[in-house]
C-alpha positions as YAML, in Angstrom:
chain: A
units: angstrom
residues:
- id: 1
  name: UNK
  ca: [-14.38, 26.68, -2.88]
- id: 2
  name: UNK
  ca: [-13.69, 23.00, -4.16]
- id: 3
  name: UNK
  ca: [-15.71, 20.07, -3.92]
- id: 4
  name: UNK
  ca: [-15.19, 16.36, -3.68]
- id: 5
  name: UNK
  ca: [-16.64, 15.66, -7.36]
- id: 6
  name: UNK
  ca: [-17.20, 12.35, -9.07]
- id: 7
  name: UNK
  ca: [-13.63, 12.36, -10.76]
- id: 8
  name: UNK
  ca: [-12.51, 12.46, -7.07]
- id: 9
  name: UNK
  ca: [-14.23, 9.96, -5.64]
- id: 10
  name: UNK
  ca: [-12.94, 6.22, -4.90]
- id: 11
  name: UNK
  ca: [-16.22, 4.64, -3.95]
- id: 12
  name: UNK
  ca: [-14.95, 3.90, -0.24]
- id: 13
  name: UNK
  ca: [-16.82, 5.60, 2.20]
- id: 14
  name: UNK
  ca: [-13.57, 5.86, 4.65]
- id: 15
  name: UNK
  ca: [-11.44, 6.84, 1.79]
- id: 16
  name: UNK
  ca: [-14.05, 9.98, 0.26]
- id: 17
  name: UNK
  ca: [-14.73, 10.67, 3.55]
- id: 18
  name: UNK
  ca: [-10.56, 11.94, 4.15]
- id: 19
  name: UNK
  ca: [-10.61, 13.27, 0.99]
- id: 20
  name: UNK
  ca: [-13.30, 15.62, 2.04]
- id: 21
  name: UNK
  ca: [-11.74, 16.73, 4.97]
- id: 22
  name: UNK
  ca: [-8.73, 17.29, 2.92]
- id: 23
  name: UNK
  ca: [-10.82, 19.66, 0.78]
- id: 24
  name: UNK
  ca: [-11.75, 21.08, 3.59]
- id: 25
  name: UNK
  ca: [-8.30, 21.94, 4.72]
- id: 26
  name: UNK
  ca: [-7.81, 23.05, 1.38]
- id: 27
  name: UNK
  ca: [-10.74, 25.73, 1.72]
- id: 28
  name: UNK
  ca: [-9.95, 26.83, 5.06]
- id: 29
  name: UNK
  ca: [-6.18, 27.77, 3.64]
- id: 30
  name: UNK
  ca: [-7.53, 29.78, 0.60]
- id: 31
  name: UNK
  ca: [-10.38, 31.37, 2.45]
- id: 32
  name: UNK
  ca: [-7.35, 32.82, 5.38]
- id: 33
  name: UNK
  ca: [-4.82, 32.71, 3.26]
- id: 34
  name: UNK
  ca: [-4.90, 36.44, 2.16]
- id: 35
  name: UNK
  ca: [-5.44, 37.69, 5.46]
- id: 36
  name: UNK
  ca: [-2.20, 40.51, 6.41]
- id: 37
  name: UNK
  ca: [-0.77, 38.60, 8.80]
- id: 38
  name: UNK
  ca: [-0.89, 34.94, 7.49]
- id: 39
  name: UNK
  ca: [2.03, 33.19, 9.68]
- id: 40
  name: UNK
  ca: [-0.67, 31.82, 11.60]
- id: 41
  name: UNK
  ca: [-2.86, 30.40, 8.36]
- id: 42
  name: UNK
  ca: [0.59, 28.56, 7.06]
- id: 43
  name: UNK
  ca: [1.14, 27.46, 10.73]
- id: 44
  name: UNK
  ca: [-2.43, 25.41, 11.18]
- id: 45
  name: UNK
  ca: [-2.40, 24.59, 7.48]
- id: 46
  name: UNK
  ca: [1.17, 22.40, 7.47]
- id: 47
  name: UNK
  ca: [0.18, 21.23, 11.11]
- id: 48
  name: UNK
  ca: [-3.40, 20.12, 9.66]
- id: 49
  name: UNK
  ca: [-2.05, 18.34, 6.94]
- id: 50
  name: UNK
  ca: [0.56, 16.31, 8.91]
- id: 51
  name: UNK
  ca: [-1.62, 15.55, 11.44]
- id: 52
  name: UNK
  ca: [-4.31, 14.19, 8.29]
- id: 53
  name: UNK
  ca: [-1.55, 12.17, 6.42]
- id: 54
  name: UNK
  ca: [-0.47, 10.28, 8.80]
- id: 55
  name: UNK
  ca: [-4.03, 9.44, 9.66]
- id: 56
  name: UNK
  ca: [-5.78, 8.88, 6.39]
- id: 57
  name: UNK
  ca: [-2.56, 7.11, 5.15]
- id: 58
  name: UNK
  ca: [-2.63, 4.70, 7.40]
- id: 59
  name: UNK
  ca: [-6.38, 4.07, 7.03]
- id: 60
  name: UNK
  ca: [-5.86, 4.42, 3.39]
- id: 61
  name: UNK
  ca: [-3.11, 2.36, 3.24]
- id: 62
  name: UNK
  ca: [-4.73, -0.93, 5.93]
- id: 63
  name: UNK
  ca: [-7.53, -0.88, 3.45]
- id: 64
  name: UNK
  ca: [-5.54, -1.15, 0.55]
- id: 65
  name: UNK
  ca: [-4.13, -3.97, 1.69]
- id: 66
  name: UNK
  ca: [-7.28, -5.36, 2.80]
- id: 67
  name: UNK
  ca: [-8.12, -5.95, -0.79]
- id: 68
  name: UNK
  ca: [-5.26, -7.21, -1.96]
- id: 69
  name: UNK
  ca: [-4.52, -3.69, -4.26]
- id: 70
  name: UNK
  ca: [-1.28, -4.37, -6.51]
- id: 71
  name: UNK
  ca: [-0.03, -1.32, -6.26]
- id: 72
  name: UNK
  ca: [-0.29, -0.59, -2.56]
- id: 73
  name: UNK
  ca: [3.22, -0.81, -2.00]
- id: 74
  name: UNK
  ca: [4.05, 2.44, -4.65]
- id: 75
  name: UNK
  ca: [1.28, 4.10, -2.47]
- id: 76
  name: UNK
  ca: [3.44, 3.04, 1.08]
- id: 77
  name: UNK
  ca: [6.32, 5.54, -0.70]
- id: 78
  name: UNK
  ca: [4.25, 8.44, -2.23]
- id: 79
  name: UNK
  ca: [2.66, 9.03, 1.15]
- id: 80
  name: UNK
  ca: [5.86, 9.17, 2.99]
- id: 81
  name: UNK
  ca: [7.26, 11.49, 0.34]
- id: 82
  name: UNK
  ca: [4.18, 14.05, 1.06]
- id: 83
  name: UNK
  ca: [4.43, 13.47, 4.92]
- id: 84
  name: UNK
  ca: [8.61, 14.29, 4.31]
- id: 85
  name: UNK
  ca: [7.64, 17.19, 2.39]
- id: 86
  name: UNK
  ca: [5.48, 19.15, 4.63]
- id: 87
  name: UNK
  ca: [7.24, 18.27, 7.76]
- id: 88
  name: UNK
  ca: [10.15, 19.85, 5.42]
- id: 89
  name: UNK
  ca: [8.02, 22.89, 4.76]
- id: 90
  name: UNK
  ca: [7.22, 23.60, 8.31]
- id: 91
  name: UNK
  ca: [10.98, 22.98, 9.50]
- id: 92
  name: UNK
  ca: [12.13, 25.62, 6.88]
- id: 93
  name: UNK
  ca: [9.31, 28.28, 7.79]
- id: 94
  name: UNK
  ca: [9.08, 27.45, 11.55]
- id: 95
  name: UNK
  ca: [12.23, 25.70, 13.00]
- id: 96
  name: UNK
  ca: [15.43, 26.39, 11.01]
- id: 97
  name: UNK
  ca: [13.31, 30.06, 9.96]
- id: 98
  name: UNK
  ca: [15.65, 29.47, 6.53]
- id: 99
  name: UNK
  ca: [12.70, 30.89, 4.43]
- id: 100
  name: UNK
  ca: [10.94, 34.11, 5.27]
- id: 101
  name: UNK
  ca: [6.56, 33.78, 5.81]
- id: 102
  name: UNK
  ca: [5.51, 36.52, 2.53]
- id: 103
  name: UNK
  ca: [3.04, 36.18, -0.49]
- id: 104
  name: UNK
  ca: [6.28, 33.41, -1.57]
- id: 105
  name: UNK
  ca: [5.30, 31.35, 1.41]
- id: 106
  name: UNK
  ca: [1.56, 31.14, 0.38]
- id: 107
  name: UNK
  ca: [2.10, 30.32, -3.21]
- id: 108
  name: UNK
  ca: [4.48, 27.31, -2.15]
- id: 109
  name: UNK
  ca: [1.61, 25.82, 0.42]
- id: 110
  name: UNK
  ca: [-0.68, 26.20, -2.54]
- id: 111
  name: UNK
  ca: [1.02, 24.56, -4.31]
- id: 112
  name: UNK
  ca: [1.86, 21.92, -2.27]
- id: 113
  name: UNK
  ca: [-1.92, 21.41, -1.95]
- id: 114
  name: UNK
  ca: [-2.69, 21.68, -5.28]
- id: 115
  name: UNK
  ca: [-0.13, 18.78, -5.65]
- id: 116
  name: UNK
  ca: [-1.59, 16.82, -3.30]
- id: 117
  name: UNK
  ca: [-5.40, 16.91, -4.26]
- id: 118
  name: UNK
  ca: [-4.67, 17.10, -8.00]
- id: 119
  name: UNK
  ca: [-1.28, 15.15, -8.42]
- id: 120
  name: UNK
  ca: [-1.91, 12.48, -5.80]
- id: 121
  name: UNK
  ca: [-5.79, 11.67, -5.23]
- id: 122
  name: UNK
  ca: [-7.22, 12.54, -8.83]
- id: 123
  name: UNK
  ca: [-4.03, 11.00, -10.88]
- id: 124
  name: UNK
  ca: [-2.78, 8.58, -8.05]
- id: 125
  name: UNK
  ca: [-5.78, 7.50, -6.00]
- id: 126
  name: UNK
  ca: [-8.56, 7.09, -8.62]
- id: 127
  name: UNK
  ca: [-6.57, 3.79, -9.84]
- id: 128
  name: UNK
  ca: [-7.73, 1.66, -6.75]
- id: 129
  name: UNK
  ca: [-11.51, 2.06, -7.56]
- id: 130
  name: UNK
  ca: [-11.84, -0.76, -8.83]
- id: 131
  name: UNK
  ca: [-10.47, -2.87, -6.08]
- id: 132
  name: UNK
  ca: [-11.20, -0.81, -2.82]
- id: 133
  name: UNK
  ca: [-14.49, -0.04, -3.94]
- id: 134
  name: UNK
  ca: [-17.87, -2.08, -2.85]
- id: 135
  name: UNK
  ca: [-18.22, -4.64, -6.14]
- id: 136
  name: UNK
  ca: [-21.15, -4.32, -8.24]
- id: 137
  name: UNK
  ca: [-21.66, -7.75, -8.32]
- id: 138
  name: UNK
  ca: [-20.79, -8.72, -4.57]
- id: 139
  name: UNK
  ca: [-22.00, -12.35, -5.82]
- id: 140
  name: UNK
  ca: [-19.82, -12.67, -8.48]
- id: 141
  name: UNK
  ca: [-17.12, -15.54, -8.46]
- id: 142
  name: UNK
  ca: [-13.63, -14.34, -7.94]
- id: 143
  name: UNK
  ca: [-10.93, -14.18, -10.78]
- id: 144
  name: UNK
  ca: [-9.82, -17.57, -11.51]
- id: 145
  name: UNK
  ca: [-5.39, -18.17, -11.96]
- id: 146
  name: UNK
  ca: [-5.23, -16.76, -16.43]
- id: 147
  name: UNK
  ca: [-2.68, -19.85, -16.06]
- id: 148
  name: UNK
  ca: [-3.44, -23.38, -15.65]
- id: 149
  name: UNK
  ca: [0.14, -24.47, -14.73]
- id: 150
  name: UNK
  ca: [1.25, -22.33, -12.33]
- id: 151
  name: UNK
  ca: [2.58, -23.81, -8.84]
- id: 152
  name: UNK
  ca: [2.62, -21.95, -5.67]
- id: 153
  name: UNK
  ca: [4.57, -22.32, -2.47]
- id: 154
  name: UNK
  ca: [2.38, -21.44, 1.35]
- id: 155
  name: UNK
  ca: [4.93, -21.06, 4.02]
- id: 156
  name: UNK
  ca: [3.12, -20.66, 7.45]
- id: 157
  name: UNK
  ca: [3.64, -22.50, 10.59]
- id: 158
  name: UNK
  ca: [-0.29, -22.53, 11.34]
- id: 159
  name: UNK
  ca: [-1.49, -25.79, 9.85]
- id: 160
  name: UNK
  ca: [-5.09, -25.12, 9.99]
- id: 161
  name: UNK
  ca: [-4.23, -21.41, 8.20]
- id: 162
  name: UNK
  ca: [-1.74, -23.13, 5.95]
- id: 163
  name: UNK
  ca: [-4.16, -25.63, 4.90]
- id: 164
  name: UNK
  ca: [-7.19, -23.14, 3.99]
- id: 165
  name: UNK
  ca: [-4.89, -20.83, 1.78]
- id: 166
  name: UNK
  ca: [-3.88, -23.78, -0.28]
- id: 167
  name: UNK
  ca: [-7.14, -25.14, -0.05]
- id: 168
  name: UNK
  ca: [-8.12, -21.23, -1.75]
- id: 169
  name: UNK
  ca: [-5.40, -21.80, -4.44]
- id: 170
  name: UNK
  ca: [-6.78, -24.70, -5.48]
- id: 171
  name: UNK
  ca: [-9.96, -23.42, -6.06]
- id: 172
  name: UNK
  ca: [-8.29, -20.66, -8.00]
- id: 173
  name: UNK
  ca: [-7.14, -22.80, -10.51]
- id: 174
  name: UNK
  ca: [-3.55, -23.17, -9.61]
- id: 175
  name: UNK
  ca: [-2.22, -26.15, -10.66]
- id: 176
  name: UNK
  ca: [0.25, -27.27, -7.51]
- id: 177
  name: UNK
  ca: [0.22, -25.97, -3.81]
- id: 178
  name: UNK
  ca: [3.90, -26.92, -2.14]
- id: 179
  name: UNK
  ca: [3.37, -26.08, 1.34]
- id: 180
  name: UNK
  ca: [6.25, -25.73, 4.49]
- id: 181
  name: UNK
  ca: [5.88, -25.21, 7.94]
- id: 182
  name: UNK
  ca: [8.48, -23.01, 8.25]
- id: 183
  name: UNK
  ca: [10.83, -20.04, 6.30]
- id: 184
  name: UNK
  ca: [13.71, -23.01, 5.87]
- id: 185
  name: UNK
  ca: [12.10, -25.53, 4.14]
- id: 186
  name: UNK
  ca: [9.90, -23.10, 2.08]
- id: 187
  name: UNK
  ca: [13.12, -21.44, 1.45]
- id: 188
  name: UNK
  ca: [14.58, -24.82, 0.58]
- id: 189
  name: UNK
  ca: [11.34, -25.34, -1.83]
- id: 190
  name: UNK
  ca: [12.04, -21.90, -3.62]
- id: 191
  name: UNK
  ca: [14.80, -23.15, -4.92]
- id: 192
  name: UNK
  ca: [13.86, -26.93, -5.88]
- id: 193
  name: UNK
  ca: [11.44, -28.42, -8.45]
- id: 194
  name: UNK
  ca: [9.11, -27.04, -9.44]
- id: 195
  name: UNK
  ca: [10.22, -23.42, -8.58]
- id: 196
  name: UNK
  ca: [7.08, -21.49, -7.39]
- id: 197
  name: UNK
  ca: [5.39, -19.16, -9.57]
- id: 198
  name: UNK
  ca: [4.70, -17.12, -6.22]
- id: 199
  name: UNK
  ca: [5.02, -17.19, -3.05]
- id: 200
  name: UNK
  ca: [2.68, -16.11, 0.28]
- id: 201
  name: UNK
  ca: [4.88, -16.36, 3.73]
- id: 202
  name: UNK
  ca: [3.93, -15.64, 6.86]
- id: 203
  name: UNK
  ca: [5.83, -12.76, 8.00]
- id: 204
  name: UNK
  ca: [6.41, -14.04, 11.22]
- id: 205
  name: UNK
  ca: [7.57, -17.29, 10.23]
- id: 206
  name: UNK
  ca: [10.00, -19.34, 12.01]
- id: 207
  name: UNK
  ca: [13.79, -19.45, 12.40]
- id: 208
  name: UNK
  ca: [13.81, -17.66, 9.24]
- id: 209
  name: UNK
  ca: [11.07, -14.88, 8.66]
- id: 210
  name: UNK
  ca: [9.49, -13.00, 5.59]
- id: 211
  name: UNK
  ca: [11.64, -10.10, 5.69]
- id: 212
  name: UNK
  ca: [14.82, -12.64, 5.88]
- id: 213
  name: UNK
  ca: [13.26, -14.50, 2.83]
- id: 214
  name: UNK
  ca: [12.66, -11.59, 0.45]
- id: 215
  name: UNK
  ca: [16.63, -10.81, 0.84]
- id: 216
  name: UNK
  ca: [17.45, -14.32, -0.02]
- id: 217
  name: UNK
  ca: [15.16, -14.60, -2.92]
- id: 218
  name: UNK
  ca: [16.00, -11.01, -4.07]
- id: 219
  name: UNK
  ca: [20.09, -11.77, -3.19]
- id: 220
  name: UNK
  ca: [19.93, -15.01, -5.81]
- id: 221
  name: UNK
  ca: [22.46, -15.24, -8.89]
- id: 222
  name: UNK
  ca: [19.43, -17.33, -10.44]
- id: 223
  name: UNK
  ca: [16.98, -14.59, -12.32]
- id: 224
  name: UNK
  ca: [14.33, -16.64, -12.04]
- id: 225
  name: UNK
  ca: [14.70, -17.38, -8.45]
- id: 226
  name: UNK
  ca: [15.10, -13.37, -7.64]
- id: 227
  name: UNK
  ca: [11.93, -12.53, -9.79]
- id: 228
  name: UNK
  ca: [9.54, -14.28, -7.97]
- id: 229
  name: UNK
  ca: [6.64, -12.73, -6.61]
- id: 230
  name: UNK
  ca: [6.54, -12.62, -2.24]
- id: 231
  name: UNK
  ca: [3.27, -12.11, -0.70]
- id: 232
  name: UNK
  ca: [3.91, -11.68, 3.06]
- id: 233
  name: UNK
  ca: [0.84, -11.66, 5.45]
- id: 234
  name: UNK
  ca: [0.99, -9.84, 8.76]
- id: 235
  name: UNK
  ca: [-1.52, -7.81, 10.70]
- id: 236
  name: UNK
  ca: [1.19, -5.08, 11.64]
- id: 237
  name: UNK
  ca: [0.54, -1.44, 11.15]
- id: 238
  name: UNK
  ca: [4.08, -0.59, 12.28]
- id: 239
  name: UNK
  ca: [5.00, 2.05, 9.10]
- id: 240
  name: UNK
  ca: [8.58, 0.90, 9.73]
- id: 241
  name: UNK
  ca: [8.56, -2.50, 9.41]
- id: 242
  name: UNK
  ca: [6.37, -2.07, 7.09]
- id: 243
  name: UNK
  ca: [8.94, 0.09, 4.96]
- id: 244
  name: UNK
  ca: [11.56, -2.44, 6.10]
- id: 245
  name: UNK
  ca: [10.31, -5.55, 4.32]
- id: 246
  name: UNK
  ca: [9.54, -3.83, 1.05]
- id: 247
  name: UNK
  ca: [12.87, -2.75, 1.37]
- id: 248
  name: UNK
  ca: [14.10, -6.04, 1.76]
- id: 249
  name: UNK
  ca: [12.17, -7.13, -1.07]
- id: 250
  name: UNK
  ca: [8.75, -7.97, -0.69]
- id: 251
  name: UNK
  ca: [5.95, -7.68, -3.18]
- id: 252
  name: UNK
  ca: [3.42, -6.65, -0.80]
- id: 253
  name: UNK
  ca: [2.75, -6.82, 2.70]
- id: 254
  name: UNK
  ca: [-0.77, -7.63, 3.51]
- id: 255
  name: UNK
  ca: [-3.18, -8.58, 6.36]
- id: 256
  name: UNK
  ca: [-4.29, -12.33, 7.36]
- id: 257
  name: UNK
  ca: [-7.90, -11.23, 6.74]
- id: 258
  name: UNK
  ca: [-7.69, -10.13, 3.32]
- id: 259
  name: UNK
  ca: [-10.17, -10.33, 1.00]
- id: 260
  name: UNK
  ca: [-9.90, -13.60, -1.18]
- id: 261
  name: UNK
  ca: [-12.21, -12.47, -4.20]
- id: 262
  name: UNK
  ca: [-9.06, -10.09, -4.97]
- id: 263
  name: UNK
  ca: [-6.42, -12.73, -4.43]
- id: 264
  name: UNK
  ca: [-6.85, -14.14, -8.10]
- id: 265
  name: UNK
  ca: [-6.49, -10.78, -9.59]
- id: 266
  name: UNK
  ca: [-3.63, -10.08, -7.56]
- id: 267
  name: UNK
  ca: [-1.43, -13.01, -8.64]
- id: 268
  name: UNK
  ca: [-2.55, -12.74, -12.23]
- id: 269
  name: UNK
  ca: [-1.86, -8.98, -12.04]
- id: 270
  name: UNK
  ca: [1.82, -9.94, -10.27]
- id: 271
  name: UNK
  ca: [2.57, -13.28, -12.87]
- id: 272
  name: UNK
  ca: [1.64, -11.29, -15.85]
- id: 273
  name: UNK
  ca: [3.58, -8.19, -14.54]
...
């Protein structure tokens, strides 16, 4: 039977607490698995694990964004391949029938959970620890801008909101804030002088939005223009318009009430990167 050890633990008590129902899952399948009849074993197994991805990705995924985690966005597309995979499991043992349930079947589900627990959380989740987990200094000052001459650009038709994320920039270290009330003008800014180092838009901005922004950015013949990073802030949970503006071209999609302490890592993470 396995165990949620130390190498598979993030340090986030929502986070460990999925993965240990996903170990769970994992022990229920081997301990029925070798039963005669095990149609029913793959059946609850496939349906468990659907029904636990879409959950715990989603909470896993809101939290990630939470803290600002850089890599979030590569997470968004690994979970949707392992959701697309089992669903395409089930439809091939259960729907279309295309693959017979034998000893064949079992080895492919273990597999497939191997995959998951080994290939995804050990290799793939362990590299958020150190921003989704509780800080070990939770007084410590947050990561200042690694460059002293680095402009940004705020686009966000809420003054007051506007006002304290350029107030946070400056505090960061950055050396200009260019701010516009709109997707338009900050548009229009993007390409003037100075051109941004990054930019955070709201995603709901007005006539032109975030999603609408990323395309023009990323459509540019200027390479400078197209490489800038695009922080867009939204409190949606809607998985596909989520997938939609990273299609478009955003860096990462992330909530209004994110943590600031990250924020400084972030952009030096994205600037550097």
């Amino acid at each position: 039977m396995l165990e949620l050890t130390d190498d598979l633990r993030i340090g986030h008590p929502v986070i460990d607490a999925d993965h240990q129902r996903l170990i769970e899952i994992i022990n229920e399948f081997l301990e029925h698995s070798k039963a005669a009849d095990n149609s029913q074993v793959l059946h609850e197994t496939l349906k468990s694990l659907l029904a636990y991805g879409r959950d715990h990705f989603s909470r896993e995924e809101r939290i990630q964004r939470q803290c600002l985690y850089p890599l979030q966005p590569g997470h968004f597309h690994e979970h949707k391949a392992l959701l697309d995979q089992v669903r395409e499991i089930a439809r091939a043992y259960f729907i279309a029938k295309t693959k017979p349930l034998n000893e064949s079947s079992v080895l492919e589900v273990n597999e497939l959970l191997k995959a998951w627990l080994i290939g995804h959380v050990k290799k793939f989740d362990t590299g958020m620890r150190d921003w989704v987990a509780p800080p070990k200094d939770p007084d410590a000052a947050p990561e200042k801008l690694a460059s002293h001459d680095l402009a940004a650009l705020v686009i966000d038709s809420d003054a007051a909101r506007r006002g304290r994320l350029a107030d946070l920039l400056t505090g960061l270290g950055a050396a200009r804030v260019l701010q516009a009330e709109d997707g338009i003008k900050g548009l229009a800014m993007a390409f003037g002088d100075p051109v941004p180092d990054f930019i955070i838009c709201d995603l709901e901005a007005e006539p032109l939005d975030g999603s609408a922004l990323a395309g023009a950015l990323r459509g540019s013949n200027k390479a400078y223009i197209a490489r800038i990073p695009l922080l867009l802030l939204s409190d949606t949970d809607d998985a596909d318009l989520i997938q939609k503006v990273m299609e478009a071209g955003a860096t990462g999609l992330y909530p209004k009430a994110f943590n600031p302490k990250n924020l400084g890592r972030l952009l030096n993470h994205l600037v550097k990167g």
